[in-house]
C-alpha positions in Angstrom: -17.3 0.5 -8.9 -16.9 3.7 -10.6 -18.3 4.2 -14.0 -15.8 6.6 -15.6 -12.7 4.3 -13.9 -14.1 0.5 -15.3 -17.1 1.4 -17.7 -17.0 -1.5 -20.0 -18.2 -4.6 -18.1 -18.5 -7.3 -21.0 -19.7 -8.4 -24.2 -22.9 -9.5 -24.1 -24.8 -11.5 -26.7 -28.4 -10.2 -27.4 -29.0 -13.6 -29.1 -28.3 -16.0 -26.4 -30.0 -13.7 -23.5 -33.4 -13.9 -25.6 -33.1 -17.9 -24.9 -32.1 -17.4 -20.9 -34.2 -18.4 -18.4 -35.7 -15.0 -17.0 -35.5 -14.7 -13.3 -36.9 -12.4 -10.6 -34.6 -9.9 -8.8 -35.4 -7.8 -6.0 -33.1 -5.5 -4.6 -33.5 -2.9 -1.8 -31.0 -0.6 0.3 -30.5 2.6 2.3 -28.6 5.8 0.9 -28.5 9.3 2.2 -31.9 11.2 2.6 -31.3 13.9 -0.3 -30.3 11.2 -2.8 -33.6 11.2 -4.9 -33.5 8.1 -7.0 -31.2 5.1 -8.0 -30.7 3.7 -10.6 -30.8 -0.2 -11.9 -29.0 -1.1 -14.7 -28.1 -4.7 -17.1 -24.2 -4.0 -17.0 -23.2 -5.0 -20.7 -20.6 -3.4 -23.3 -23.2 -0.6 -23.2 -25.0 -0.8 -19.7 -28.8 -0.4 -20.2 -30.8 1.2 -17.3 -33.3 -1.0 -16.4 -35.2 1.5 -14.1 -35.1 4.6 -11.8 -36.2 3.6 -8.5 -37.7 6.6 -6.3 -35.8 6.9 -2.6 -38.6 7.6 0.2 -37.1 8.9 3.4 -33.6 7.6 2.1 -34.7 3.9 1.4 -35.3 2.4 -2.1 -37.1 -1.1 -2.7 -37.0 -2.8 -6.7 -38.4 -5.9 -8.1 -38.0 -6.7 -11.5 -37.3 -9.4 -13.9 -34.0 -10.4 -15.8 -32.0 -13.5 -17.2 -30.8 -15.4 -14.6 -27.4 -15.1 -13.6 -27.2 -12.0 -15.8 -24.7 -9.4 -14.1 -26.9 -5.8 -13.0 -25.7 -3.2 -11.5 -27.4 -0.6 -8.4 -25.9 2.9 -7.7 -26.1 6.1 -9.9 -24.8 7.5 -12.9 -21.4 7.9 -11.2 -21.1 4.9 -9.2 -22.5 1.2 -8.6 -22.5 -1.9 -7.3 -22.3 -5.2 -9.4 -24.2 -8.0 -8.9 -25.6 -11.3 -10.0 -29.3 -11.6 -10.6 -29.2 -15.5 -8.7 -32.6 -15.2 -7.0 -31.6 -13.8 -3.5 -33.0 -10.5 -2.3 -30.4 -8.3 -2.1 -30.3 -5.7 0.4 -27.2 -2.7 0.5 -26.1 0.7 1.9 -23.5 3.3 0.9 -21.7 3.7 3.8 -19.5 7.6 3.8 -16.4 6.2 5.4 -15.5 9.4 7.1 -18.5 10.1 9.1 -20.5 7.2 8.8 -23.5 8.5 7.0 -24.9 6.8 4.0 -24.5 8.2 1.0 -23.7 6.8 -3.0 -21.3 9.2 -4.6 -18.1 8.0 -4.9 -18.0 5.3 -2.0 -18.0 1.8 -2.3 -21.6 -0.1 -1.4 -21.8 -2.8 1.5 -24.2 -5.6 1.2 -26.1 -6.2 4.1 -28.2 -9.5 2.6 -27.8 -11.8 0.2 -26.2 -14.7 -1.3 -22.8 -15.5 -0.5 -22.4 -15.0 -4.3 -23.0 -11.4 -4.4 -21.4 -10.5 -0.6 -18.2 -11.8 -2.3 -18.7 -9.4 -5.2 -18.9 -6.6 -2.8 -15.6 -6.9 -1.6 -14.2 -8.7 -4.8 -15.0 -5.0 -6.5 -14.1 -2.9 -3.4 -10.6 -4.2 -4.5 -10.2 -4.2 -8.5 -11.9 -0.5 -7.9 -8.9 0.2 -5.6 -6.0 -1.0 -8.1 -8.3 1.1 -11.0 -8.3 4.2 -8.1 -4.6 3.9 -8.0 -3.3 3.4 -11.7 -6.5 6.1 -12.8 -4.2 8.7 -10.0 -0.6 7.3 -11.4 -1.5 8.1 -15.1 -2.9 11.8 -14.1 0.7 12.6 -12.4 2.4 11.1 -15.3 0.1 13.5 -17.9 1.2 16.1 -15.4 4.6 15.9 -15.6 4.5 14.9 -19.5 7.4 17.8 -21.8 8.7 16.4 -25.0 12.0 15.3 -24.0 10.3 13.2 -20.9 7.4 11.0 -22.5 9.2 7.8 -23.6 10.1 7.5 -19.7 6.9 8.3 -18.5 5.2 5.8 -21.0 7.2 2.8 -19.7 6.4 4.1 -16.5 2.5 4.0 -17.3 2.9 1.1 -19.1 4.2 -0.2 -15.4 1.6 1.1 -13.6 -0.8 -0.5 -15.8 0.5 -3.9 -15.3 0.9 -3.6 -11.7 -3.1 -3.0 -11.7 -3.9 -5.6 -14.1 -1.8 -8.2 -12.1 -3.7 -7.2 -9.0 -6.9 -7.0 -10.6 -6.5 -10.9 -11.8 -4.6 -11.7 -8.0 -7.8 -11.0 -6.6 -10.1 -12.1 -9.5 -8.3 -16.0 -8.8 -10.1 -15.8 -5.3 -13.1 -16.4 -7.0 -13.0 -18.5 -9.6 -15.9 -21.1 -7.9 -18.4 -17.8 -8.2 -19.3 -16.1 -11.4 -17.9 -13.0 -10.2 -14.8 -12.9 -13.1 -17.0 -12.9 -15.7 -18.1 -9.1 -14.4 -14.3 -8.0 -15.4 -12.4 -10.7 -17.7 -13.9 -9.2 -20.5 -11.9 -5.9 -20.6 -9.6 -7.5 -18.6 -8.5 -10.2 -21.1 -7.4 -7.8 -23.3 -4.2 -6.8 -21.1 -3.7 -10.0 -19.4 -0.9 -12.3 -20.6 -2.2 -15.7 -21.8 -1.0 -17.5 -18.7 -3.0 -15.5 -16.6 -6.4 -15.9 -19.1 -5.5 -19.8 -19.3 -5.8 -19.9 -15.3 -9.5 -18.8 -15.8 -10.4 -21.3 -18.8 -11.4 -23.9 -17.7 -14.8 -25.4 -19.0 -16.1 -26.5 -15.6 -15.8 -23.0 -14.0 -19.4 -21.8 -13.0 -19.0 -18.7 -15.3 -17.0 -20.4 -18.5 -20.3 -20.3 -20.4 -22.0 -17.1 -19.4 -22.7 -15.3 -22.6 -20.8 -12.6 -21.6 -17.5 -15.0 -21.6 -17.9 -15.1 -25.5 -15.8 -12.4 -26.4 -12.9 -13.6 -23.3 -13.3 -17.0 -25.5 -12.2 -15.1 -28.7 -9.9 -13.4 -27.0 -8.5 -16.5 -26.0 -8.7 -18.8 -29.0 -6.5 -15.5 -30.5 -4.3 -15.8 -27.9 -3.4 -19.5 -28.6 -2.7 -18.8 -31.9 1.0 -17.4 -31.2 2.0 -19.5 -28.3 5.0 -22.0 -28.5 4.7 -24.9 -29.7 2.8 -24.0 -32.9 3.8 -23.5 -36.5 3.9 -20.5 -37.8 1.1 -19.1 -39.7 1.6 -18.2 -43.2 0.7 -14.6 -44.5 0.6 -12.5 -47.9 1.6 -9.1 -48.1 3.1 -6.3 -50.0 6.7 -4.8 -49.2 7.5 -1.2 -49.3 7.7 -1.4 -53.5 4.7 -3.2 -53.5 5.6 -6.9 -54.2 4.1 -9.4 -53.0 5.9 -11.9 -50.4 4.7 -14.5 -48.1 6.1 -15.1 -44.9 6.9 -18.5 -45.8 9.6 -17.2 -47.5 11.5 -16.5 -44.6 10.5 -18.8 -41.6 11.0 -22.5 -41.8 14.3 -21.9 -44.3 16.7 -22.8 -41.5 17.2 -19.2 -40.0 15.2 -17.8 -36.3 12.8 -15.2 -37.5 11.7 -12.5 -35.3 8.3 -11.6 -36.9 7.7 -8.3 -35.3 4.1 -6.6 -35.4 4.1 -2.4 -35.1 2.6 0.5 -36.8 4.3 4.2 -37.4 1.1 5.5 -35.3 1.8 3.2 -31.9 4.0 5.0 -29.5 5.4 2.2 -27.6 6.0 0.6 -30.7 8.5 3.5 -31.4 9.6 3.2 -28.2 10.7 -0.5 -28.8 12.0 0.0 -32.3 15.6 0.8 -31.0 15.9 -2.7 -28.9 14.9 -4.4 -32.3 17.6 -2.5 -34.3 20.4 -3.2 -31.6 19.1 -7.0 -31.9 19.2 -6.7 -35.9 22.4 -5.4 -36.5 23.9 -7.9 -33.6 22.8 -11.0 -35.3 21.8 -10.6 -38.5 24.6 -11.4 -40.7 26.8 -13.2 -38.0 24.2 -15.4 -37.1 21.2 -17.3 -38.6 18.5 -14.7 -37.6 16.2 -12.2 -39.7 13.9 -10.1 -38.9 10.1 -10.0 -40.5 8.0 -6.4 -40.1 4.5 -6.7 -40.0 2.8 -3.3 -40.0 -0.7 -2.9 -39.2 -0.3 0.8 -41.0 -3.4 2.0 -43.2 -1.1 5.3 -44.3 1.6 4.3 -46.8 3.0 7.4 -46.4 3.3 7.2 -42.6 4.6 4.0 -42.7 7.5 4.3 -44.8 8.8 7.8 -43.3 8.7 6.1 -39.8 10.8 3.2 -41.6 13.1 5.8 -42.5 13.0 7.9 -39.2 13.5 4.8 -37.1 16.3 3.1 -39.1 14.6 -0.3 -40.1 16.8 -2.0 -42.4 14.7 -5.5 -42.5 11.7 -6.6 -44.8 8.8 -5.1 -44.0 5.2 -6.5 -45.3 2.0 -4.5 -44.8 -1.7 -4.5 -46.7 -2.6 -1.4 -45.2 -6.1 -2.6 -43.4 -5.0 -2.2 -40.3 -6.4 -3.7 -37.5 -8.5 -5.5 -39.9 -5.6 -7.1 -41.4 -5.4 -11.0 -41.8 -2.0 -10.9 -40.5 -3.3 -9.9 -37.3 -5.8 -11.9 -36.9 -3.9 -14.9 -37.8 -1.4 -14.5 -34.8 -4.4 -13.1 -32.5 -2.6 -10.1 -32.2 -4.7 -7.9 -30.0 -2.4 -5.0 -28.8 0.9 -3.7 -30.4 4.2 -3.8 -29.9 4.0 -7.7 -29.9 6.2 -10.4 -31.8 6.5 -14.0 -32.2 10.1 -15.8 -32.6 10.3 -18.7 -34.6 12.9 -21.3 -34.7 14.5 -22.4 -38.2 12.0 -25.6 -38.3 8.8 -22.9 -38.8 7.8 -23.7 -34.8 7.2 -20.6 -32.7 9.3 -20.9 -29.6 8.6 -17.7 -27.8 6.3 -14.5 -28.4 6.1 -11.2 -27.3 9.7 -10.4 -26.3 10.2 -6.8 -25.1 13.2 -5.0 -24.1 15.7 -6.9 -22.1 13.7 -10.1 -22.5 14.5 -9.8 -26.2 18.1 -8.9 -26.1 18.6 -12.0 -23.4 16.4 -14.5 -25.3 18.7 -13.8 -28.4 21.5 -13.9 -26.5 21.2 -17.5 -25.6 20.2 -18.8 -28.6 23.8 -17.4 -30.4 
């Protein structure tokens, strides 16, 4: 796995390590002669090297001891290998896949020995490095080719890329679902998957459900669940653009469908979206029983209104300028913006996060 490409492995909780039960590791490999040292490290948010193991005549040998089934990591500063600290020796070679010689920059690591656990992982990250490889190369030509007049295109192209990675990633991530392999990726993962996808992995009697480092996917999650149909919607207090106060109550559950729509003047795609949201307004509203809510997740007043201006917004608009710290937010689980939630006139949420076409045809069958 390459550091720059898939840095941030997990959260992991200091507190409920110090009660793990420590096990020993040993790991031991073969890398090219003139590689002088490699290193061990306890993959985390912010990994923490864990030693610098000499090479002697291009082999390396390590014992040490960590909590068990913690997730470590052997390479250099520029590339590693994942693994899980089960108990098994681990043996492993960097393997140069043009002439055969071993080596550890930028090539992927072979285990030789070990558990079946950690085998798996080898090839489990040979792939979600490949689909980070290929979306890391998309979004370089992209930059390349960005002009003023071309970057909404090449955004939604991005934003295409990125899901065609993701949806790979967690393709390949299901294999292994008996293994606590996915708790190595579901952290930074979770944060773009949809919450069908996360909901394939929660399951409380998956091996990995209560690792410590699943604590922050469980957050994500419990957010997630928040804006799914089915539930009410959650009531909120903000100011509008003249600073009054409203509550969102006073718009859902009154016998119209509400579109309550999160954005911010700084979020690009957000922009981007704004037109479909208009078209949809200025359809509906008026001629049929629908409204429009804005939540913005602005800190700028300033900003705020001139993009409310600028982008022809003609519906309510609340906002209590915290940001990402808002309450709103966090009472829908919003974790990423554009993103909306649809509620019918009874106050229930029947669909959420309707982009684009989705959200012109959604509408269109409801009127």
């Amino acid at each position: 796995m390459k550091e720059k490409l898939f840095c941030m492995m997990a959260m992991l909780l200091s507190g409920l390590w110090a009660v793990a039960q420590d096990q020993t590791f040993t790991v031991s490999g073969e890398v090219r002669s003139d590689v002088k040292e490699v290193i061990i490290t306890l993959r985390a948010e912010k990994p923490v090297e864990i030693a610098r193991v000499p090479v002697q005549s291009g082999l390396f040998s390590y014992t040490g001891t960590q909590p068990k089934d913690a997730v470590l990591g052997v390479g250099t500063e520029q590339y590693y290998q994942p693994f899980v600290n089960d108990g098994t020796p681990l043996q492993v070679f960097f393997v140069d896949n043009v002439n055969g010689d071993m080596k550890v920059e930028g090539m992927p690591l072979l285990v030789m020995a070990g558990s079946d656990q950690n085998i798996q992982f080898a090839k489990a990250d040979r792939v979600i490095s490949k689909y980070s490889d290929e979306f890391s190369a998309t979004l370089a030509q992209l930059q390349a080719q960005a002009t003023a007049d071309n970057l909404e295109q090449l955004q939604e192209q991005a934003m295409a890329a990125s899901q065609k990675a993701v949806d790979g990633m967690v393709a390949e991530l299901m294999k292994y679902r008996s293994t606590l392999i996915p708790v190595a990726y579901l952290s930074e993962l979770s944060q773009m998957m949809t919450y069908s996808q996360l909901k394939e992995f929660m399951t409380p009697d998956a091996p990995y459900y209560n690792h410590p480092q699943m604590e922050q996917v469980r957050s994500v999650f419990e957010a997630m669940s928040l804006k799914q149909p089915g539930q009410p919607f959650h009531d909120i207090t903000a100011n509008d653009m003249y600073g009054r106060e409203h509550k969102l109550s006073e718009y859902c559950g009154k016998g119209n469908y509400v579109l309550v729509d999160f954005w911010a003047s700084w979020c690009g795609p957000c922009r981007q979206e704004m037109p479909t949201v208009v078209e949809c307004y200025n359809l509906y509203h008026g001629k049929k029983n629908f409204e429009v809510v804005g939540i913005s997740l602005d800190e700028q007043e300033g900003a705020w209104k001139a993009a409310v201006k600028k982008l022809g917004i003609a519906w309510p608009q609340l906002c209590d300028m915290q940001g990402w710290k808002s309450p709103a937010a966090a009472a829908y689980g919003v974790q990423a913006i554009p993103s909306n939630v649809l509620v019918d006139p009874q106050g229930q949420i029947i669909a959420t996060d309707l982009r684009g076409e989705q959200l012109k045809s959604t509408l269109k069958d409801l009127f």
